[in-house]
N, C-alpha and C positions, 0 to 999 in steps of 0.2 A: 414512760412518762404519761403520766394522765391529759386527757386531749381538751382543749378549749373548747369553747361555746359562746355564744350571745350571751353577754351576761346587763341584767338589771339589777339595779342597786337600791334598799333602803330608803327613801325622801332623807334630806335632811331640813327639816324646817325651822324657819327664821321668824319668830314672833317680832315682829315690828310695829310701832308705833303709827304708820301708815299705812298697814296691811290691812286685808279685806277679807271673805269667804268664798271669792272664786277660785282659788287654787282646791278647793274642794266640791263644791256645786260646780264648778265648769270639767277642772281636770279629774273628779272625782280622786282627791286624795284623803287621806285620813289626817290632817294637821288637827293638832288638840290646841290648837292656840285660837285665842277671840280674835284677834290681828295677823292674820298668819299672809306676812310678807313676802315671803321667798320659801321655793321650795330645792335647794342644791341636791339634784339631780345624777352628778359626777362628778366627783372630787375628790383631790389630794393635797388640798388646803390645808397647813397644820390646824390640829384642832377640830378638822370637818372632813375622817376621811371616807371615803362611801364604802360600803357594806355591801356584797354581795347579797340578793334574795331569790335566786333563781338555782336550781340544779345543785349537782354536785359540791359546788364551793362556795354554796349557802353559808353566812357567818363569816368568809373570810373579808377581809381588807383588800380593797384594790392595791393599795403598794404592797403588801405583802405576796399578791398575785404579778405583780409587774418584777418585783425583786425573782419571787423563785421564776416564770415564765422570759423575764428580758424583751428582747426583741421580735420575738415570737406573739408577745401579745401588742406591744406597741410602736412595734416597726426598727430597726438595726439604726436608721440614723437619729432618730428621738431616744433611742435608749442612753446611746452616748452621748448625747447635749442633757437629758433632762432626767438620768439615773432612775430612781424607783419611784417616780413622781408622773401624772400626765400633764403634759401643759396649758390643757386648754381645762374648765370651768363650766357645765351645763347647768340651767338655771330655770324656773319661771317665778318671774315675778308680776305680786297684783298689788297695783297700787290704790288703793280705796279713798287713799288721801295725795296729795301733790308730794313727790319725792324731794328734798332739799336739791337746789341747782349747784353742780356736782362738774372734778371734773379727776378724769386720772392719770395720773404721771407714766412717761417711756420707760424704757427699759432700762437706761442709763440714770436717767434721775431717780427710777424708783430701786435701783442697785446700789446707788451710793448711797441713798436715805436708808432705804427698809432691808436691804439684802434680800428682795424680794423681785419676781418679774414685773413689768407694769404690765397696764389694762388697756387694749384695744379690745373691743367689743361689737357686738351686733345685735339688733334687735328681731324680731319678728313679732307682729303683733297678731295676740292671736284672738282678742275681741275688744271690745271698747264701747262704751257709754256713748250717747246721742253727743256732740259738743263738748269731747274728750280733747285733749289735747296735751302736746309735749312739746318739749324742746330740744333744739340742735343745732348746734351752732350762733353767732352773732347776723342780725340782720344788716350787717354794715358794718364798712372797713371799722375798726377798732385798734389804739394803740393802749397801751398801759395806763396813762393818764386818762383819758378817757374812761377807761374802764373802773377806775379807782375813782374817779368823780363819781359816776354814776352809783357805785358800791358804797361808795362814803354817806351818800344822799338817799339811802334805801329805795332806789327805782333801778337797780340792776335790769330786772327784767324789762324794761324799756329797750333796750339795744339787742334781748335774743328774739332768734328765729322761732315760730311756731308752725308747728304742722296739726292737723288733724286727720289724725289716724284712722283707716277702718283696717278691718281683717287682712292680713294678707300682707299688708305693710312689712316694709324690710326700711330701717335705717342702721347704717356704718357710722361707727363713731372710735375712729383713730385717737388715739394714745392725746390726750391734748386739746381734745374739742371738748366744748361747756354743754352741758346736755339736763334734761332732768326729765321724769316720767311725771305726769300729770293725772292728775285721780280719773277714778273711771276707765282704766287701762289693764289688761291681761296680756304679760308678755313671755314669748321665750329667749333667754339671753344664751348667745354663744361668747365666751371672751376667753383673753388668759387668765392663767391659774394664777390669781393676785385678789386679796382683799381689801388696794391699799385706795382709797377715796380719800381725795381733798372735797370736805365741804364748804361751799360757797354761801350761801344765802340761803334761810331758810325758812323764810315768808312771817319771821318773828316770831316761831313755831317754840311753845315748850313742851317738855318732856312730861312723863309721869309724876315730875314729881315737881313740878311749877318751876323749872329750872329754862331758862332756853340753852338747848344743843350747840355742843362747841365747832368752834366756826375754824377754817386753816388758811385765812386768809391771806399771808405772808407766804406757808407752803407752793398755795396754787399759784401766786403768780410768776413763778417759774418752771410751773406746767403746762403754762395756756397757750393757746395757738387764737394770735388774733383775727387771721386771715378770715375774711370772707368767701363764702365758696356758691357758683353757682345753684349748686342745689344740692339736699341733703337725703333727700331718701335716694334708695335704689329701684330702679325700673328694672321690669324681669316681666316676661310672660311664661307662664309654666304648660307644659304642653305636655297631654296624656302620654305615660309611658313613656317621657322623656327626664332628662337629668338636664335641669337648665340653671345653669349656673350665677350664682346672684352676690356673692362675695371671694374675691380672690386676693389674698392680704399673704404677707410673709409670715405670719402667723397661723394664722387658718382657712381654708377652702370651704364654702358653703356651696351649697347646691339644693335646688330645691325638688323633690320628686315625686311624681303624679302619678299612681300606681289604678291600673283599671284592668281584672282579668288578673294574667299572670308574667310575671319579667323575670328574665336572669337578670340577673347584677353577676360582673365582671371586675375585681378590683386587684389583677393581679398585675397594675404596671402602680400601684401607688405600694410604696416602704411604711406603712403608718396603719393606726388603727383608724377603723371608721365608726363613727357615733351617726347614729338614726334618731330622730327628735318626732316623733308622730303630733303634727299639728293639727290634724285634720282625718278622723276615719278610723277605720280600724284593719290590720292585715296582719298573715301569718309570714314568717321568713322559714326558712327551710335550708341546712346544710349538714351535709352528713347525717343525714337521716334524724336529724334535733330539728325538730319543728314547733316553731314558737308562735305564741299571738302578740301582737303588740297591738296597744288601742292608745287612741288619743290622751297625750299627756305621759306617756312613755319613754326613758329615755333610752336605749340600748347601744353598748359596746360592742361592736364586732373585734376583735380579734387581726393582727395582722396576720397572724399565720393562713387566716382563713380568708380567700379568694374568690369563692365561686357561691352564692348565695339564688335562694328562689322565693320569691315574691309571689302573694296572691292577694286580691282584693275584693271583695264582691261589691263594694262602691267605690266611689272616688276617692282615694285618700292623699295626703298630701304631707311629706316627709322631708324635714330637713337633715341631709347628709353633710356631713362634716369631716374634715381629716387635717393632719396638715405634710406639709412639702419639704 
């Protein structure tokens, strides 16, 4: 049997109506779109599925590679819950214009609607405009009436939460929280493999073609979580050479990691594949004598077969590691 590797995938790019050109001046990607919103990174999305561009199994399909490899590439207990498919979704998105305020259904609501997983997600912000801003959650207790007053009387955003972003930023946004990205914003998305978005409110925004975008507002209100939460991003300090851990959800493990010099990586107590997100820098990985570069805006699959990896950096780089449990 032919042996695994680090494999990167083809961009798959999303011309959007709010997109911008830093997914190419920043990540330096090749998107041919004026608006280029998203770039899907790793996926098994019907419809989106990534493409091998690296070594031997250049041209293949990642589910075609998960179907002939199994659990070898994606770990023995994700093969048996989630067949020739990965479940999680890698992503950057730029937003050039304010995203519609958005929110996405669990796993149960979006099973019995879509036949699809729902969307718990994570951000990582990876630049941002002077007086950028998003949103997360409600600034205040909220019940349904409430929320429907407010939505009926087009002042929704009156009752969310606002953060203002710089670099580095991580916010968690569970299956259910009202969220939206604000212009001026470069993000990387980690979430599940789901495309299904109820949209909210979308600031009386129309389309190309003078139409205003269809609204799901009966859907969402049986996806929303009212609760107010003491706070919405996540606090993490990343420490050289260290794996500091900054999301740990039933879904996916994030970790953020600060490579300076040279590190082993160790991953042979986790059953799962692991995806490297290079936010920051650039570094070579090294296993079995396959030695790769990876540079900012990278997304890379490791392989579960393979355990024992080596890192090298000649600056600071800084790498979001992901798997799941």
């Amino acid at each position: 049997m032919d042996k695994l590797y680090p494999l990167k995938f083809k961009p798959i790019f999303k011309d959007r109506l709010w997109g911008g050109s830093k997914i190419n001046q920043i990540l330096s990607k090749n998107c041919p779109a004026d608006r280029c919103g998203e770039s899907w990174e790793i996926s098994t999305v019907e419809g989106n599925i990534s493409e091998v561009e690296n070594g031997p199994y250049t041209g293949k399909l990642l589910t075609s590679l998960i179907n002939e490899f199994k659990a070898e590439l994606v770990g023995s207990k994700i093969y048996e819950k989630f067949g020739d498919t990965l479940p999680l979704l890698i992503k950057f998105i730029d937003a050039n214009q304010d995203l519609s305020v958005q929110v996405h259904p669990n796993d149960e609501l979006a099973q019995v609607r879509h036949q699809s997983l729902g969307k718990t997600e994570m951000w990582y912000v990876m630049q941002a405009d002077e007086g950028a801003q998003l949103s997360v959650g409600f600034n205040q207790k909220v019940n349904k009436e409430l929320y429907l007053e407010k939505l009926n009387a087009n002042v929704l955003p009156d009752i969310l939460n606002y953060e203002e972003p710089k670099t580095g930023d991580v916010f968690f946004i569970p299956a259910g929280r009202i969220h939206y990205i604000g212009k001026g914003i470069l993000l990387a998305e980690i979430q599940q493999s789901s495309d299904v978005t109820y949209r909210i409110y979308d600031f009386d925004r129309k389309d190309a073609d003078g139409k205003l975008r269809e609204l799901h507002t009966k859907s969402a209100l049986d996806a929303l979580d009212f609760n107010v939460y003491p706070t919405y991003k996540t606090d993490y300090l990343p420490v050289v050479n260290q794996d500091t851990k900054i999301v740990d959800s039933e879904f996916f493990t994030t970790h953020m990691l600060s490579i300076l010099g040279e590190k082993e990586l160790d991953y042979k107590h986790l059953d799962s594949f692991v995806i490297h997100v290079c936010v920051e820098g650039s570094y070579t990985i090294e296993v079995d004598h396959f030695v790769f570069t990876v540079k900012l805006g990278d997304s890379i699959l490791l392989p579960a077969a393979l355990k024992n990896f080596k890192v090298r950096s000649k600056t600071e780089s800084k790498v979001l590691v992901c798997y799941c449990t």
